[in-house]
C-alpha positions in Angstrom: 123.9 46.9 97.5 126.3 49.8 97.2 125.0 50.7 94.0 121.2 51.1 95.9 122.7 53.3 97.7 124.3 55.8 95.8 120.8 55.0 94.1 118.8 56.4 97.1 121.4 59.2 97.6 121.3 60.5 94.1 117.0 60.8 94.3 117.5 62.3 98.0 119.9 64.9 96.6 117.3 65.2 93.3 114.1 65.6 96.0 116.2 68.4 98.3 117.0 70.2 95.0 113.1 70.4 93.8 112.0 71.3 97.5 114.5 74.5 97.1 113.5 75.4 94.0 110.0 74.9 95.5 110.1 77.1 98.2 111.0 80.9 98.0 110.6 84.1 99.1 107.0 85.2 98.9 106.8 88.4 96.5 104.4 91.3 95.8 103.9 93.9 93.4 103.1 97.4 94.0 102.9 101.0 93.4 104.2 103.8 95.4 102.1 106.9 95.3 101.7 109.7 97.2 102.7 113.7 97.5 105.9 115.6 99.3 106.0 118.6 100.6 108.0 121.1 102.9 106.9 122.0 106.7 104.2 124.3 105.7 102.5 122.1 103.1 104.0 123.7 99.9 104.2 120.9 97.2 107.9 120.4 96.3 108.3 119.3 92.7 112.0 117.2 91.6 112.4 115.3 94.5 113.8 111.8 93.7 111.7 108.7 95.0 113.4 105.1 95.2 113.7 102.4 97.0 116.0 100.1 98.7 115.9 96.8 100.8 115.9 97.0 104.2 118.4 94.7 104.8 121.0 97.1 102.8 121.7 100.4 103.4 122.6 101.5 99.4 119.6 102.0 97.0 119.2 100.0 93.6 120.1 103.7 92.3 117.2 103.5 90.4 115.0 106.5 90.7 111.1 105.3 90.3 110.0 108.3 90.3 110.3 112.2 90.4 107.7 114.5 91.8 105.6 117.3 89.4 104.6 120.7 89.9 102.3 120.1 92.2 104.5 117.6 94.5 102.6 114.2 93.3 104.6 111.2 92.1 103.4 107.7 91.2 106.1 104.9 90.7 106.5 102.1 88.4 105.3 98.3 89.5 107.8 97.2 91.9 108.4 93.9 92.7 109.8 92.6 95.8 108.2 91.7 99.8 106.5 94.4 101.1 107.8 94.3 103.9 111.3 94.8 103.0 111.3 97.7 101.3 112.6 101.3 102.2 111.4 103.9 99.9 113.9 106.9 100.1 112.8 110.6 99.2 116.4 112.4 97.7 116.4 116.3 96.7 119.1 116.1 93.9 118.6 119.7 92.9 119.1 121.7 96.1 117.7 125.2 96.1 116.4 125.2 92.5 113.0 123.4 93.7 112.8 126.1 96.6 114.8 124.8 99.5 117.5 122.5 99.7 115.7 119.3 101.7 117.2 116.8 103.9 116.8 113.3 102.5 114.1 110.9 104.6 113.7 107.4 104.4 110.0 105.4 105.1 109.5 101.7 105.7 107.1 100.8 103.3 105.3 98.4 106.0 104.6 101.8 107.8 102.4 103.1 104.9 98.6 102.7 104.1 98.4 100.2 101.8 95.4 98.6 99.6 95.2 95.4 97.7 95.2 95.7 93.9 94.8 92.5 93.0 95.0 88.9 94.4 97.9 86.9 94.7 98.4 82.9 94.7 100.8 80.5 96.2 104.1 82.5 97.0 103.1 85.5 95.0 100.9 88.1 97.5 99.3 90.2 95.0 99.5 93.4 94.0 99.0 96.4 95.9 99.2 100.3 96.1 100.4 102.3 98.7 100.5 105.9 99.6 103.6 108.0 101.2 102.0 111.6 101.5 105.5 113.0 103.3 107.2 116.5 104.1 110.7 117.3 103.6 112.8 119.5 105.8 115.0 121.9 104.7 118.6 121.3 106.2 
């Protein structure tokens, strides 16, 4: 009878294990995209855009992208819930891009977003968003 037991303990132990692995964290790819710009609508070109999790206040210091000439970026595919996602807007080069810009922060959950591509089971899809934002100078 004892040996039933550990019997039926060992396969409940086994069948918690396979729910965890089981259930997760539903994920989604997407692309960032969008323009910066100062108060007055200039484009600003070498502005840093990342992203962080909004549960943490440090970035991945991963830069995704860095804006052109004419202020536009587009990121990589990111992959994470899109709903936890800050995407942070750095000027790392101070007056050499025409102002020296205070850094801004956007919830990703705040932005237009449109669906890419359709997900299944825990994985959402894949979607592209836009952050058209303007920078202040400090």
């Amino acid at each position: 009878m004892k040996r039933f037991g550990y019997y039926l303990i060992s396969l409940f132990g086994f069948g918690a294990a396979s729910c965890v692995c089981a259930y997760g964290t539903p994920t989604t790819d997407y692309t960032v995209k969008g323009k910066v710009a100062d108060s007055e609508g200039m484009p600003i070109k070498g502005i840093v855009v990342s992203s962080r999790s909004a549960w943490s206040d440090e970035t991945s210091g991963v830069e995704v992208a860095v804006t052109g000439e004419d202020g536009s970026f587009r990121t990589k595919t990111l992959s994470d819930n899109i709903h936890g996602d800050i995407i942070v807007f750095t000027d790392t080069d101070g007056e050499a891009n025409g102002g020296d810009f205070a850094t801004i922060e956007v919830d990703i959950s705040d932005l237009p977003q449109q669906k890419i591509k359709k997900g299944k089971g825990w994985y959402n899809g894949e979607y592209e968003v836009t952050a058209d934002v303007k920078l202040i100078k400090k």
